[in-house]
N, C-alpha and C positions, 0 to 999 in steps of 0.2 A: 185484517191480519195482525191482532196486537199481540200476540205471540207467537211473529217471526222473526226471525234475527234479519231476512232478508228477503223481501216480495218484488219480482221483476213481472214486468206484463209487456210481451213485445219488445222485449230493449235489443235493440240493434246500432251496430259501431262501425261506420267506413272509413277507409283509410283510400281515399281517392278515389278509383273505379274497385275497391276490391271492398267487400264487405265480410270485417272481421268475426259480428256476430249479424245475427238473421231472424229476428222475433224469437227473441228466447225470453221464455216465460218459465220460470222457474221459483218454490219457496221453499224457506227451510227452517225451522222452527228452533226457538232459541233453545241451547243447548247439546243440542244435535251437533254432529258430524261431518263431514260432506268428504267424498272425495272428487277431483275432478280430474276425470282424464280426457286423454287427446293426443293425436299427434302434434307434433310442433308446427305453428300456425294454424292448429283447429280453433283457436279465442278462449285458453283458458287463462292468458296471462291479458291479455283483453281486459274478461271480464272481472278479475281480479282487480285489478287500477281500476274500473268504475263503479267495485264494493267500496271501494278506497275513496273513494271520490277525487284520486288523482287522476282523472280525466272523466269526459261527460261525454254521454251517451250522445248517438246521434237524431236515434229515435227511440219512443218509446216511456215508461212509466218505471219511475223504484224508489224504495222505502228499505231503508235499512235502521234498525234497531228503532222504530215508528219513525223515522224523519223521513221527509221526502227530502232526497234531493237536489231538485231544482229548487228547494227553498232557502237554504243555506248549507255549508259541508263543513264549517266545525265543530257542531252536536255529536256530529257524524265521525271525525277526526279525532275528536278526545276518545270516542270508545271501541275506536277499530284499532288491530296493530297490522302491520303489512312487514311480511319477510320476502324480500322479492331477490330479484339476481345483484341489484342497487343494497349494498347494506347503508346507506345514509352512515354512516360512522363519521367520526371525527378525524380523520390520518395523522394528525400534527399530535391530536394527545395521546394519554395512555389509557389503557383499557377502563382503568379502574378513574379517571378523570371523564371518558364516555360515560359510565356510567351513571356519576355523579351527578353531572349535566340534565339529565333528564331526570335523575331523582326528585334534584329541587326545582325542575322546572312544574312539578306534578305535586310542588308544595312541602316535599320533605326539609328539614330542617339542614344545618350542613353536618351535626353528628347523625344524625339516622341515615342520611344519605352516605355517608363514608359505610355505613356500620353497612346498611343495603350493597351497597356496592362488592364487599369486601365476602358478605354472602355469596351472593350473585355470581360473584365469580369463582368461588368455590363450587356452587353449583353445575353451572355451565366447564367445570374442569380446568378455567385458568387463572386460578390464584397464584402458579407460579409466573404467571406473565402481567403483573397485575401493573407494574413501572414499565412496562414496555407500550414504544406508541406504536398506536394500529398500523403505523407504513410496514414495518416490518414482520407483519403476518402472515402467515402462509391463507391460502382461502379458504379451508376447513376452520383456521382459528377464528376468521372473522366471522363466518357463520353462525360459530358459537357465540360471541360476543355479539350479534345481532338478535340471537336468540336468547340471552341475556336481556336486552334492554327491552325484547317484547312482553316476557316473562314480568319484569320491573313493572311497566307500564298497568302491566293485568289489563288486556282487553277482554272489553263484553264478547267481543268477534274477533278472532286470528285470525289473517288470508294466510297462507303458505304456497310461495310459489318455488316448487324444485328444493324442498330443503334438505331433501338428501345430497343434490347435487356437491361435485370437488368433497366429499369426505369419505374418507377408505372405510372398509367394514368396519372396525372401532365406531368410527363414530357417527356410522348410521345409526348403529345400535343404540350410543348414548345420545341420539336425535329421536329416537323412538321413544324413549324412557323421559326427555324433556316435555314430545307434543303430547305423550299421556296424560304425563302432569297436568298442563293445560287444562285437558278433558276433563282432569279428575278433579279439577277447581272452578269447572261448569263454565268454562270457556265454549263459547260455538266457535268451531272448528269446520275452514275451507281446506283443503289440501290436494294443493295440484301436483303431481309426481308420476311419471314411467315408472316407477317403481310399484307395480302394482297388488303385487302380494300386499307387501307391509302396508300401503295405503288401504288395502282393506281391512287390516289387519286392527287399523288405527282410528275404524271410521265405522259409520250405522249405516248410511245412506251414497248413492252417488251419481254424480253428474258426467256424461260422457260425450262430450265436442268432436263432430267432424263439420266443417268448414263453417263455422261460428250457429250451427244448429244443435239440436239436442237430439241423437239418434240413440237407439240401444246399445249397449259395450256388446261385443260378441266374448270379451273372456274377462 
């Protein structure tokens, strides 16, 4: 499968006696799409964190962007970006000092990183909060600023878990208009969201989870 972003054979995930996913065998070709629906607790943020390789399967086979694995997870870590309910942010600094941080940690210099950043957050819509530190955010702003640094990074593979989640119609819409981008920069795209108009809206293909299996979506 050397043109998947992502080949699972069987991967299954327990959390005690409960088994979060259940031989899910699923691929999805780079470039493409994905939306992934479920109710909460079906394993779509499960199997999100073991696209991620922050956390390891219990059983089972996967390959993401050709790495296996179980053979190492920072091949795999440099080219994935993950937007989860966790923005990993910085709290103590300022937005535009977050984003710095990972500029040069990806090698930019400290003027291109300032100039990126200064972008970036133009982009994502907070260039007026650009001295202000992330503690005092509401959670749509840190959203953005998380989806700022995923934007930054340019992953081969976006997960997106709930990114419409805590933002008012505003800024679903300018959430919609960000994960395009993505797509339209040949990003392969996961996108886990109850919001299922717009995630089709946003998407080629889709994965649909009841109780960590892969059943047909009925809508």
């Amino acid at each position: 499968m050397a043109d998947a972003a992502f080949h699972i054979v069987d991967v299954s995930k327990r959390y005690g006696p409960r088994w979060a996913l259940a031989r899910l065998t699923f691929s999805l070709e780079r470039g493409k799409s994905l939306l992934l629906t479920g109710h909460n607790g079906s394993g779509k943020t499960t199997l999100l964190k073991i696209l991620a390789t922050a956390m390891s399967p219990t059983l089972g086979k996967l390959t993401v962007l050709g790495h296996d694995c179980h053979e190492g997870r920072e091949p795999i870590r440099e080219k994935v970006g993950l937007l989860s309910h966790a923005s990993f942010l910085y709290e103590d600094l300022t937005a535009a000092q977050n984003l710095v941080v990972l500029a040069r940690l990806i090698g930019m210099t400290d003027g291109e990183a300032d100039a990126t950043a200064d972008a970036m957050l133009t982009r994502v819509g907070l260039a007026k909060r650009r001295d202000h530190p992330v503690r005092q955010f509401s959670a749509g702003m840190r959203k953005r600023l998380a989806v700022g640094r995923l934007l930054l990074k340019r992953p081969e593979l976006a997960l997106l878990d709930e990114p419409f989640g805590e933002l008012d119609p505003q800024g679903i819409g300018e959430m919609e208009k960000l994960i395009a981008e993505l797509a339209a920069q040949g990003t392969t795209l996961v996108l886990a969201t109850h919001l299922v108009d717009q995630g089709k809206a946003l998407t080629t293909e889709r994965l649909h989870l009841e109780e960590g299996r892969r059943v047909e979506a009925r809508a």
